[in-house]
C-alpha positions as CSV (number, residue, x, y, z in Angstrom):
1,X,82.7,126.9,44.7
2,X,82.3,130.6,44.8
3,X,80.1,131.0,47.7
4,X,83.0,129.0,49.1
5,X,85.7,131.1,48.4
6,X,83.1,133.7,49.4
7,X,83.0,132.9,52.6
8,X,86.7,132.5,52.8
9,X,87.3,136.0,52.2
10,X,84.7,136.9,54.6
11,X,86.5,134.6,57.4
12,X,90.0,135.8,56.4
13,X,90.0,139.0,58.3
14,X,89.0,137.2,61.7
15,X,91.8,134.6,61.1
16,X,94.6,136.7,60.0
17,X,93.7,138.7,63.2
18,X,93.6,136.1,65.7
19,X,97.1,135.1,63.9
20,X,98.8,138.3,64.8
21,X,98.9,138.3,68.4
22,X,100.6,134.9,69.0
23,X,103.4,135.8,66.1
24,X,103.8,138.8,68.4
25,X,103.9,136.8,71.8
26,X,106.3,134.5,70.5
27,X,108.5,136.9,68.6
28,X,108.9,139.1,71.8
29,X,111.8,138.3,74.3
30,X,109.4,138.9,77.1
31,X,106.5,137.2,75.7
32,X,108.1,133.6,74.9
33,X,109.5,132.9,78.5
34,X,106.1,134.6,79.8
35,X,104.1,132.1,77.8
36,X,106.4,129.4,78.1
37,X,105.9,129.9,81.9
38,X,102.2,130.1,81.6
39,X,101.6,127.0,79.7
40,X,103.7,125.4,82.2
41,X,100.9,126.2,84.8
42,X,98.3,125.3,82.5
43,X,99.6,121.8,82.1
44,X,99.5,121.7,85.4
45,X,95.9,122.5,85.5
46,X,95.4,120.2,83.5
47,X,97.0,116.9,84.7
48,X,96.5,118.3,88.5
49,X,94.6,114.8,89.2
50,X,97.8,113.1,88.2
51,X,100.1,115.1,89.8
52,X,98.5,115.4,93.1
53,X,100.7,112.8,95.4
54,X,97.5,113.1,97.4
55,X,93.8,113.3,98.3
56,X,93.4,117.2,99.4
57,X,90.9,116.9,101.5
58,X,92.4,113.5,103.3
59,X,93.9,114.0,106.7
60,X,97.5,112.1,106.7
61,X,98.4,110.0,109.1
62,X,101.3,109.0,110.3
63,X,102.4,105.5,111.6
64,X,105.2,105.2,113.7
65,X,106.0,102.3,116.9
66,X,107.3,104.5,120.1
67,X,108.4,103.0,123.4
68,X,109.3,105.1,126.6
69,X,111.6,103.4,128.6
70,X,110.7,103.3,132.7
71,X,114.3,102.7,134.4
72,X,114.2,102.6,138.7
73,X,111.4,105.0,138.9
74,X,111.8,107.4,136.3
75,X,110.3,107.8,132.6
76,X,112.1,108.9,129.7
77,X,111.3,110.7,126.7
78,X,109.1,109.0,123.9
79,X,111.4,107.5,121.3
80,X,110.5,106.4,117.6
81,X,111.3,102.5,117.2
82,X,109.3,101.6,114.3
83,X,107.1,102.0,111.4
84,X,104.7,99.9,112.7
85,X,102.4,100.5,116.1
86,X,103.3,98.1,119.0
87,X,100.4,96.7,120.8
88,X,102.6,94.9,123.5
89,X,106.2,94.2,125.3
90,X,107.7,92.0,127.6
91,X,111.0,92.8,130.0
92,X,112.9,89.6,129.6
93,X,115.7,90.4,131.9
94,X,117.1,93.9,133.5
95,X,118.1,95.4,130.2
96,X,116.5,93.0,127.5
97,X,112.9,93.6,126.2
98,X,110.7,93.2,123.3
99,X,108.1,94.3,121.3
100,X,105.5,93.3,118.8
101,X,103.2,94.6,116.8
102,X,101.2,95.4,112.9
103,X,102.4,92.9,110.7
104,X,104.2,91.0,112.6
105,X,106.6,93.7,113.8
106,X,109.0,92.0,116.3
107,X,111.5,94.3,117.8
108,X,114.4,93.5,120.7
109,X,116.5,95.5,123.1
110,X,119.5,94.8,124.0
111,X,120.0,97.4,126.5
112,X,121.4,99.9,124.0
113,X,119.1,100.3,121.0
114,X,116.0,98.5,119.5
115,X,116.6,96.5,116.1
116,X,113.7,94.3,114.3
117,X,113.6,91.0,114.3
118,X,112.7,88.6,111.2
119,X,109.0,87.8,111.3
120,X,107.6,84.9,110.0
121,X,104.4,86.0,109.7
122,X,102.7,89.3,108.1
123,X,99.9,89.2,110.7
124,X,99.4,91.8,113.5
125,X,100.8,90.5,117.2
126,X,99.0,91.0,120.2
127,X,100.4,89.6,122.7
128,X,104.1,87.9,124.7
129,X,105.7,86.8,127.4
130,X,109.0,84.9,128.3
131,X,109.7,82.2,130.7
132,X,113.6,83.5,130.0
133,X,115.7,84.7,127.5
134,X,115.6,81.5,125.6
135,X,111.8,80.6,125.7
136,X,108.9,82.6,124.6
137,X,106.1,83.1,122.9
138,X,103.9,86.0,120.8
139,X,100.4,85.3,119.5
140,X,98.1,87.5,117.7
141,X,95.3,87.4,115.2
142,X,93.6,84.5,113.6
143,X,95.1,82.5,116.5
144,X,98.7,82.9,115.1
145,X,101.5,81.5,117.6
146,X,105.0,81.8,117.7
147,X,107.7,81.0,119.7
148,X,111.5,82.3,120.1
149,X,114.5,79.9,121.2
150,X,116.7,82.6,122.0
151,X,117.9,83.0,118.3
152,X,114.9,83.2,115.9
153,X,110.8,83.1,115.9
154,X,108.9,80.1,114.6
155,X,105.7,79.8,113.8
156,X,103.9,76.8,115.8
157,X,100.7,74.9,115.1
158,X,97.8,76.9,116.7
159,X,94.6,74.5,117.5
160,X,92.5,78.1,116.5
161,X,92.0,80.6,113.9
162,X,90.1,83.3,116.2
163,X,92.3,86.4,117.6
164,X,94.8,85.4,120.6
165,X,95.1,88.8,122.6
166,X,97.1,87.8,125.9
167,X,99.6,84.9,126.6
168,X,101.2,84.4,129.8
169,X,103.8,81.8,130.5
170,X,104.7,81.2,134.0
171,X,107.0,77.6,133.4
172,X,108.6,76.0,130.8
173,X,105.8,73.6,131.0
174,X,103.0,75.7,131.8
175,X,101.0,78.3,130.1
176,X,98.0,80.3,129.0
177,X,96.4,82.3,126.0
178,X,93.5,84.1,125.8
179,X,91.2,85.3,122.6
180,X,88.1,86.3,121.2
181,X,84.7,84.4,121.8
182,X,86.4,83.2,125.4
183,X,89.0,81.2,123.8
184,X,91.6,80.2,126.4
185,X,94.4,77.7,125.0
186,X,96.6,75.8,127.2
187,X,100.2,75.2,126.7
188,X,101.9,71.4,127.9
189,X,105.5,71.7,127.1
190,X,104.8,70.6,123.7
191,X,101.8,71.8,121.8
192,X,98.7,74.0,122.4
193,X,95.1,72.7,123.0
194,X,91.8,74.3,123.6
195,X,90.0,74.2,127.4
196,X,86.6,74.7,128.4
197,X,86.2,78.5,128.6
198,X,83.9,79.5,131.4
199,X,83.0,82.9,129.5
200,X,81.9,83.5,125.9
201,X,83.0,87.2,126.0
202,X,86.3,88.5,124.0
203,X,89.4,88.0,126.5
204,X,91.9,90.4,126.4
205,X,94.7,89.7,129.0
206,X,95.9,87.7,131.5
207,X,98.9,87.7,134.3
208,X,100.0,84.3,136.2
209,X,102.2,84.3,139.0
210,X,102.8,80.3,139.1
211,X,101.8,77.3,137.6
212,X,98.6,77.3,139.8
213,X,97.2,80.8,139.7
214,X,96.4,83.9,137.1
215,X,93.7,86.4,136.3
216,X,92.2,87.1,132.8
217,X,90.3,89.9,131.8
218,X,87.4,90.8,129.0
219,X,84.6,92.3,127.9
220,X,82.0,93.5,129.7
221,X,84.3,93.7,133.1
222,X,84.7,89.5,132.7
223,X,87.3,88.5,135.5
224,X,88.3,85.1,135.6
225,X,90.7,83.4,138.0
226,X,92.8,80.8,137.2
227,X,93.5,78.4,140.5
228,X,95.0,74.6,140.2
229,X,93.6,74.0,136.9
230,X,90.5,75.5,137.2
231,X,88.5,78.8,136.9
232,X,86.8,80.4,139.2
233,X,84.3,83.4,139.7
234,X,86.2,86.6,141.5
235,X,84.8,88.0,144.8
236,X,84.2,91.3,145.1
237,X,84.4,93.3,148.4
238,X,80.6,94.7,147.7
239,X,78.2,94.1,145.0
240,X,78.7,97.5,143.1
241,X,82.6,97.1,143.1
242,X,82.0,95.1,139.9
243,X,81.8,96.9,136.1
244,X,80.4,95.7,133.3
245,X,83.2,98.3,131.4
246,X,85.6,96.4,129.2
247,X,89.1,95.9,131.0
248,X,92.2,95.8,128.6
249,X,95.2,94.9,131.1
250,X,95.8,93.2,134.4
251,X,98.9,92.3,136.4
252,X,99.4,90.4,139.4
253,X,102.5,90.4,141.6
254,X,103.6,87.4,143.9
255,X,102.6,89.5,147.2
256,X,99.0,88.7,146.1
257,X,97.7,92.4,145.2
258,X,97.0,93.5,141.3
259,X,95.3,96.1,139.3
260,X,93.2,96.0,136.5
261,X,92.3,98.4,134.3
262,X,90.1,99.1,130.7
263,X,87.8,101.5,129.1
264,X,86.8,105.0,130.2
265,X,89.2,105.2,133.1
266,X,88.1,101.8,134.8
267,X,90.4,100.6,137.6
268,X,90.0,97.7,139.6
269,X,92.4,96.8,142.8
270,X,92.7,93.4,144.4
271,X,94.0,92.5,147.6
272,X,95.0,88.9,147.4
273,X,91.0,88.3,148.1
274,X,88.5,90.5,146.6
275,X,88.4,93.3,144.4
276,X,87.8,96.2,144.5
277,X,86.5,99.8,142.8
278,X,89.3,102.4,142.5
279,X,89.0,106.2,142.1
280,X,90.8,107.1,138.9
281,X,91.6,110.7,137.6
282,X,90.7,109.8,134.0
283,X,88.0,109.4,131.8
284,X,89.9,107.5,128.9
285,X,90.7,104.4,127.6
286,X,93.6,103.0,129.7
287,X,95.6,99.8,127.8
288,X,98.5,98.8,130.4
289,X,99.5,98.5,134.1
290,X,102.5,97.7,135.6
291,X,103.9,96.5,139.1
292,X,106.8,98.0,141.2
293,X,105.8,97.3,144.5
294,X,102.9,97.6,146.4
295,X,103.1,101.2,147.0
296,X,103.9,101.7,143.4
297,X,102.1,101.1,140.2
298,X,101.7,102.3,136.8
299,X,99.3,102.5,133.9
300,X,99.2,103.8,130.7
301,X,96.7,104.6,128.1
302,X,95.6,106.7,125.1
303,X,97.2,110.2,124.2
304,X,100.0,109.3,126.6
305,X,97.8,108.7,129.7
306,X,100.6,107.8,132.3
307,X,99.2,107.4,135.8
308,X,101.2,106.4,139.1
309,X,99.9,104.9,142.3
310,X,101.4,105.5,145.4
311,X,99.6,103.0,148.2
312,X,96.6,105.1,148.2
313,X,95.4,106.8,145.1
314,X,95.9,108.0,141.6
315,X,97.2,110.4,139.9
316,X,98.1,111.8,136.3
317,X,102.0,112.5,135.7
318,X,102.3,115.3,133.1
319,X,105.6,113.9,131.1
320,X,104.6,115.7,127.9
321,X,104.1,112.4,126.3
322,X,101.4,112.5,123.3
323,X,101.5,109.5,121.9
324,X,99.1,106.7,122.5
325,X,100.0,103.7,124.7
326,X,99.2,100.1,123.9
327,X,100.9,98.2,126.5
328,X,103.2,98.3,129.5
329,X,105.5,95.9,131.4
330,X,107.7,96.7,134.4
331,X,109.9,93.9,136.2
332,X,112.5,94.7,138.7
333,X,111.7,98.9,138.2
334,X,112.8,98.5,135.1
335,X,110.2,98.3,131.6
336,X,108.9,99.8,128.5
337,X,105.3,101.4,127.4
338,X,104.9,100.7,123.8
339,X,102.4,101.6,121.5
340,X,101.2,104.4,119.3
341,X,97.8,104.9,117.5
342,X,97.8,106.7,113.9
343,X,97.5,110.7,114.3
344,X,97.5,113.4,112.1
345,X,100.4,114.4,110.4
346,X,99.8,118.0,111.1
347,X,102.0,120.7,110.0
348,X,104.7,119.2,108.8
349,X,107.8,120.3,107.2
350,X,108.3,119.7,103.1
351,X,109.9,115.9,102.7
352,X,109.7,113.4,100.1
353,X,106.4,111.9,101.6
354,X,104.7,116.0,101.4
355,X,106.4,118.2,98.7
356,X,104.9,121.5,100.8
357,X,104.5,120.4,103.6
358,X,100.6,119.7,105.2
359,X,98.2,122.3,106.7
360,X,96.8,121.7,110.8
361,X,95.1,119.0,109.5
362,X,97.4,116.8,108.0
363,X,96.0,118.0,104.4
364,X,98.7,117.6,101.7
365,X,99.6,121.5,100.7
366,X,101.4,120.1,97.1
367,X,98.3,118.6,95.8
368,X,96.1,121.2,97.3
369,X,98.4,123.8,95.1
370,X,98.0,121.4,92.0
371,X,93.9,121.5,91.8
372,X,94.2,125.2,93.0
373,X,95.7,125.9,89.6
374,X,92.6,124.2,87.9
375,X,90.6,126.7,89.9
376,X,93.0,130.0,88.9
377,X,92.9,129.1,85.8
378,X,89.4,128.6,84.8
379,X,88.7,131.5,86.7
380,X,90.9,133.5,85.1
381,X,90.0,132.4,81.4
382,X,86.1,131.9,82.0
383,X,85.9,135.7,83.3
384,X,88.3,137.4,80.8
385,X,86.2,136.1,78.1
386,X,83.0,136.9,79.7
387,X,84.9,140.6,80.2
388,X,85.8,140.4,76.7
389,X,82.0,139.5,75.3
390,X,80.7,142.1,77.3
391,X,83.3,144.9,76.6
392,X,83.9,144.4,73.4
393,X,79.6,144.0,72.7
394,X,79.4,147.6,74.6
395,X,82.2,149.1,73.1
396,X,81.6,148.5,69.3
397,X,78.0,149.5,69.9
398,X,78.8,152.2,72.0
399,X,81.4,153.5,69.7
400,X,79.9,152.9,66.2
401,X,76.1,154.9,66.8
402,X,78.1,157.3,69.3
403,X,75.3,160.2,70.2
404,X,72.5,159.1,72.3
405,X,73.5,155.1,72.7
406,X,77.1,156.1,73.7
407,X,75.5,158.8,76.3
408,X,73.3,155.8,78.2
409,X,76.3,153.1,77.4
410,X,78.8,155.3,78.8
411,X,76.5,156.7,81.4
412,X,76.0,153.0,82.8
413,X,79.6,152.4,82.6
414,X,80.3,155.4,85.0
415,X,77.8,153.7,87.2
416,X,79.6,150.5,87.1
417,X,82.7,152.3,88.0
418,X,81.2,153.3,91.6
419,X,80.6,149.4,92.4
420,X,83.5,148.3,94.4
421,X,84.5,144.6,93.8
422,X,84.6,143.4,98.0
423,X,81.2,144.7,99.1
424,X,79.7,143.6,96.1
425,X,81.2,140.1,96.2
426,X,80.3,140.3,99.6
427,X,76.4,140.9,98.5
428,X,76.3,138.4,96.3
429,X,77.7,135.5,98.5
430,X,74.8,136.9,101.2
431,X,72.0,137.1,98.8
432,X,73.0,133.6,97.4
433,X,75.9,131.5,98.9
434,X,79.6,131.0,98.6
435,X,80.2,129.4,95.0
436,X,83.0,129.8,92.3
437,X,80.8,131.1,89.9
438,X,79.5,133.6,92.4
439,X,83.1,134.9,92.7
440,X,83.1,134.4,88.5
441,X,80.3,136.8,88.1
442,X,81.0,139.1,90.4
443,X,84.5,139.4,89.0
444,X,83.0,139.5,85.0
445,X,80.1,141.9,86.2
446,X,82.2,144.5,87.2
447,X,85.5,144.3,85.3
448,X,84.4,144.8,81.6
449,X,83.6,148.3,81.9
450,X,87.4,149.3,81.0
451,X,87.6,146.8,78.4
452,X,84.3,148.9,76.8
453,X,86.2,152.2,76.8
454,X,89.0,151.3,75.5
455,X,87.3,149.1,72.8
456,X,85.1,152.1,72.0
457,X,87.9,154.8,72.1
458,X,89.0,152.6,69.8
459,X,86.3,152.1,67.4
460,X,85.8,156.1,67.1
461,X,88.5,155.9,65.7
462,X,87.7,153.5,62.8
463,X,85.0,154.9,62.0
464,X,86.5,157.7,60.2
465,X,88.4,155.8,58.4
466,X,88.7,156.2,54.5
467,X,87.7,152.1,54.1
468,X,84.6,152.4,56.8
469,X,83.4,155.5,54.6
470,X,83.8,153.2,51.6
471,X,81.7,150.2,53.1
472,X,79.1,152.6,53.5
473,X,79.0,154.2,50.2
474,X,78.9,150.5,48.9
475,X,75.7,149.7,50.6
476,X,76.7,147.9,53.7
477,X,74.7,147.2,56.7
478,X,75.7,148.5,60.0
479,X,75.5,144.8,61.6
480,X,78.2,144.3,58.1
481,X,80.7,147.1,59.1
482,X,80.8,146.2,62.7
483,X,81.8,142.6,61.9
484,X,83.4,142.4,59.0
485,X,85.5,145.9,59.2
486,X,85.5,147.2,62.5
487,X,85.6,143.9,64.8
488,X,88.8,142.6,62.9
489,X,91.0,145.1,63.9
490,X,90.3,145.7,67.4
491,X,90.5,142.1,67.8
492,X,94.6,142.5,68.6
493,X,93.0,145.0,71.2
494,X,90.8,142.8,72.6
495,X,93.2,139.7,72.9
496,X,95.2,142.1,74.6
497,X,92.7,143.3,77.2
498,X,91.9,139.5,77.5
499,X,95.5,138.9,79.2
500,X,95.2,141.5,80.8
501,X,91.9,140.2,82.0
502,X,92.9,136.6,83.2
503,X,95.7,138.5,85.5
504,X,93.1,140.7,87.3
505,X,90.5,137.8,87.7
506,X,93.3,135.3,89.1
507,X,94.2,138.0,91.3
508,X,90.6,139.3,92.6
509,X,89.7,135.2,93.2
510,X,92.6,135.0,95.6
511,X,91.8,137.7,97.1
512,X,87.7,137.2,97.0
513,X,88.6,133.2,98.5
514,X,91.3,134.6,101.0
515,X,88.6,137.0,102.4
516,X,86.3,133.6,102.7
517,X,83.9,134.5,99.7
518,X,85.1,131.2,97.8
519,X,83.7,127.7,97.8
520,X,84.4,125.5,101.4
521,X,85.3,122.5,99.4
522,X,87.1,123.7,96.6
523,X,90.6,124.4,96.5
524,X,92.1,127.4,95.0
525,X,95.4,129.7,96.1
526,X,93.1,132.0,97.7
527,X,91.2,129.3,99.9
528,X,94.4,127.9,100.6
529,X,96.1,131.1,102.2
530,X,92.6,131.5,103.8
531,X,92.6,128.5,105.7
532,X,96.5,129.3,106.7
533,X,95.6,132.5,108.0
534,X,92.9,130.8,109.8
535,X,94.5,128.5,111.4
536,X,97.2,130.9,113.1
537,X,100.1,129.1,111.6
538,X,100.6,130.8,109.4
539,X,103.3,132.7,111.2
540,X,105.1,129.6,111.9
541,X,104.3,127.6,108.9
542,X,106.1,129.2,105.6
543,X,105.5,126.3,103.2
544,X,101.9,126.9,103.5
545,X,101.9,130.1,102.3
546,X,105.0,130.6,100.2
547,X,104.1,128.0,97.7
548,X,100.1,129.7,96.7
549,X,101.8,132.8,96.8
550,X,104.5,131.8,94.6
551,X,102.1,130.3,92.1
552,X,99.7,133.4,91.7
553,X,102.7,135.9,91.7
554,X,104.1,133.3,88.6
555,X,101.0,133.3,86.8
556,X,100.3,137.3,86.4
557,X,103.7,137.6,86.0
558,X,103.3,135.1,83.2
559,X,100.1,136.6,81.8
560,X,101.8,140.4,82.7
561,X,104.7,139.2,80.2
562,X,102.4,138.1,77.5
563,X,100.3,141.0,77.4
564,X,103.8,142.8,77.6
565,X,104.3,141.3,74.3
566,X,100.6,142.1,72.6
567,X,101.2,146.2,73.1
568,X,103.3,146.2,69.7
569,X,100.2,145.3,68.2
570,X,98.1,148.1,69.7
571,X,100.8,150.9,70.1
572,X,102.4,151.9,66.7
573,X,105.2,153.3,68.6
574,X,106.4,150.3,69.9
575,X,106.7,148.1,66.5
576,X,109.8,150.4,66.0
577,X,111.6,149.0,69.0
578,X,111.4,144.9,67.7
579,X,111.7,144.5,64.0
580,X,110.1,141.3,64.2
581,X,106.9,141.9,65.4
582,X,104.3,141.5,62.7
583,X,102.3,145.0,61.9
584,X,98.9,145.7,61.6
585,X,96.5,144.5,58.7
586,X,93.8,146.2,57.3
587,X,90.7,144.4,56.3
């Protein structure tokens, strides 16, 4: 029991010491907001994983259905009309269109806006076309088929569950729809059955101009004419005028000419005999063609790929469009491209969706700020306490044998003081490579040496003290002075130095990171104004720099505050000015 109490008394010091300074942060109308503040950022820190709305390293997308309307020869501007991408439309009459899509997205025109129809299905639509206004039909995947009566969609038996990507329907009576594996269904006027598919390639599209004839398209440059109930093989004007390039669209117009058109620019032509290898002025995928007459065509494609044919050749229309398209019809120069693949989000404004906003890449800047405070802060604590070990170490020793040790202490301190922080963060990151605890030793390396003076300036002090005199006279050790006399009472120094300390290191990380010293995949304030000034937007862009910026100027601030607060224990002067700071103790 007394070697307990013992070492009570021996412990007591050290307690009542590391008491003091938070009775003087909290009693000190600067130091309670300022740590109010900063344990607001550390519960941030903590919970970052939680907070983030989003994966920082995931590039948004966003999802949105777009249509550009093509009236008597002209396009307009791309329009938003959905949430959902469209993969095809069909002009019903001057003036009346629709669209479907992801989903089972149905959307109709009415010659003034675009409104969504009920669905009743959830799977994605492929395909349409309309006989009129008061009979068509839509198919898509896992041979889904429905059909409209001029007031609402029903869903009709399909003989198939394999991916329907075309339909055309040329009579009330008669149609077609084509799928994967070569599936080609046949429509009677009153249900759906399955023919004998001359190819075993996917089918994507097909255009009939009666009852009696229509083209479909694949895989693998597959071209199949329809002709009095039967298919036929396509001729080709000469043997190398065929492709073995996917094709994604076709259209054929009553004249008897048509294009085709697929993958990596592929056109096709046909003359009402053979067909025929175009010259196109593109290289991508191309999704859509559409007929005006026969010296003028249209097809669409990805990025917003609009192309134009005037009775001779191709070429690209520049109508700023960036968009993706996914399908085109034109009847009577009037029609609709439709489509849009996902794309990145990329610098956009703060919304409900992105609190700050994204970077270039669609990264969300909120949740990148959120893990940058785990970074900040255990940057800031990890290397004020390595400061603190180190300075404090130094300084005691220094400060308590002075004469010859404090010479070569103070001498390599001087030495220390010569080492700017850059170039020798700079060296480190060469000699090794960019890390966080690169930037952590760098930072603790060079930034204890003022915590050593003033520790030691400190300590000489003590020493002359009537009660360090004492210990001596009483037999003590020095290793028993330092720690159990001396340490105690510059420990309200140190914890001061050790705010002071967390500033300056959250501060040299930023700047270390923002100079491209810090970690490539690790997110911090400093990494994230890096990659801003990187990118160039960051002229433009204010919500990717305002908020990082905001957050370190908040958090020395807050730590500025708190060590604000801690002076009254190191300044006797200053206890005079709050009556309710606690004073010193002696051991």
């Amino acid at each position: 029991m007394a070697q307990e109490t013992s070492r009570w008394k021996q412990y007591k010091p050290y307690i009542q010491s590391m008491k003091a300074p938070f009775k003087a942060i909290w009693a000190d109308p600067l130091g309670r907001p300022g740590s109010i503040l900063f344990l607001v950022i550390l519960f941030v820190a903590i919970f970052a994983p939680v907070l983030a709305t989003h994966d920082p390293h995931e590039m948004n997308e966003r999802v949105e259905g777009t249509a550009a309307s093509f009236i008597e020869g002209q396009w307009e501007r791309m329009r938003v009309i959905g949430d959902k991408p469209l993969n095809a439309t069909a002009v019903v009459s001057p003036g009346e269109s629709f669209a479907v899509g992801r989903e089972g997205t149905i959307l109709h025109y009415d010659g003034t806006a675009w409104v969504e129809q009920e669905s009743p299905v959830d799977t994605s639509l492929l395909g349409l076309d309309f006989f009129s206004p008061d009979f068509g039909f839509a198919v898509g995947e896992k041979g889904v088929i429905l059909s409209y009566d001029g007031t609402s969609w029903e869903k009709v038996e399909s003989p198939v569950e394999i991916n329907l990507n075309g339909v055309a329907l040329p009579a009330e009576d008669k149609g077609l729809a084509v799928g994967d594996d070569g599936t080609i269904l046949a429509w009677d006027g009153a249900s759906w059955t399955i023919l004998d598919s001359p190819a075993t390639r996917n089918l994507k599209a097909i255009s009939m101009i009666g009852p009696d004839f229509g083209v479909i398209v694949g895989d693998r440059g597959t071209i199949i004419h329809y002709e009095d109930g039967e298919f036929v093989d396509p001729s080709y004007r000469t043997f190398m005028d065929g492709t073995f390039r996917r094709l994604n669209a076709v259209a054929i117009s009553e004249e008897g000419y048509g294009f085709a058109t697929g993958e990596r620019g592929e056109i096709l032509g046909y003359d009402g005999e053979d067909w025929y290898n175009m010259t196109s002025p593109e290289s991508r995928e191309l999704t859509g063609v559409g007929l005006v007459s026969p010296d003028e065509a249209y097809i669409v494609g990805i990025r917003g790929i609009v192309l134009q044919y005037d009775g001779e050749s191709w070429t690209r229309l520049s109508l700023g469009y960036h968009r993706s398209f996914r399908g085109l019809d034109i009847s009577e120069g009037y029609g609709f491209g439709v489509g849009t693949d996902p794309y990145i989000n990329e610098l956009a404004r703060p919304s409900r969706d992105h609190l700050f906003g994204t970077t270039h890449l669609g990264r969300d800047i909120w949740s990148q700020v959120m893990y940058g405070s785990r970074t900040a802060l255990m940057v800031g604590i990890i290397t004020a306490l390595i400061v603190n070990i180190i300075g404090v170490v130094i300084g005691l020793t220094s400060g308590y044998f002075r004469g010859r040790v404090d010479n070569i202490l103070m001498r390599i301190v001087d030495i220390m003081y010569g080492l700017p922080l850059e170039p020798f963060a700079i060296i480190l990151v060469l000699i090794f490579r960019p890390s966080l605890w690169i930037i952590i030793l760098a930072i603790g390396l060079l930034t204890w040496r003022t915590n050593a003076r003033i520790i030691r300036s400190q300590v000489l002090s003590l020493v002359e003290r009537p009660f360090i005199k004492a210990a001596r006279v009483a037999g003590a050790s020095d290793l028993r002075i330092i720690l159990v006399h001396i340490a105690p009472n510059v420990l309200p120094l140190a914890f001061l130095q050790l705010a002071v300390a967390i500033g300056y290191a959250i501060t040299a990380e930023a700047t270390l990171s923002f100079l491209g010293l810090g970690p490539p995949r690790l997110y911090s304030w400093g990494t994230i104004l890096h990659a801003a000034r990187l990118s160039g937007a960051w002229r433009t862009a204010w919500w990717w720099i305002i908020p990082p910026g905001v957050f370190i100027s908040f958090t020395v601030v807050s730590v500025f505050l708190i060590s604000r607060s801690l002076e009254v224990l190191t300044n006797p002067r200053l206890r005079g000015g709050n009556t309710r700071a606690p004073g010193s103790k002696k051991s």
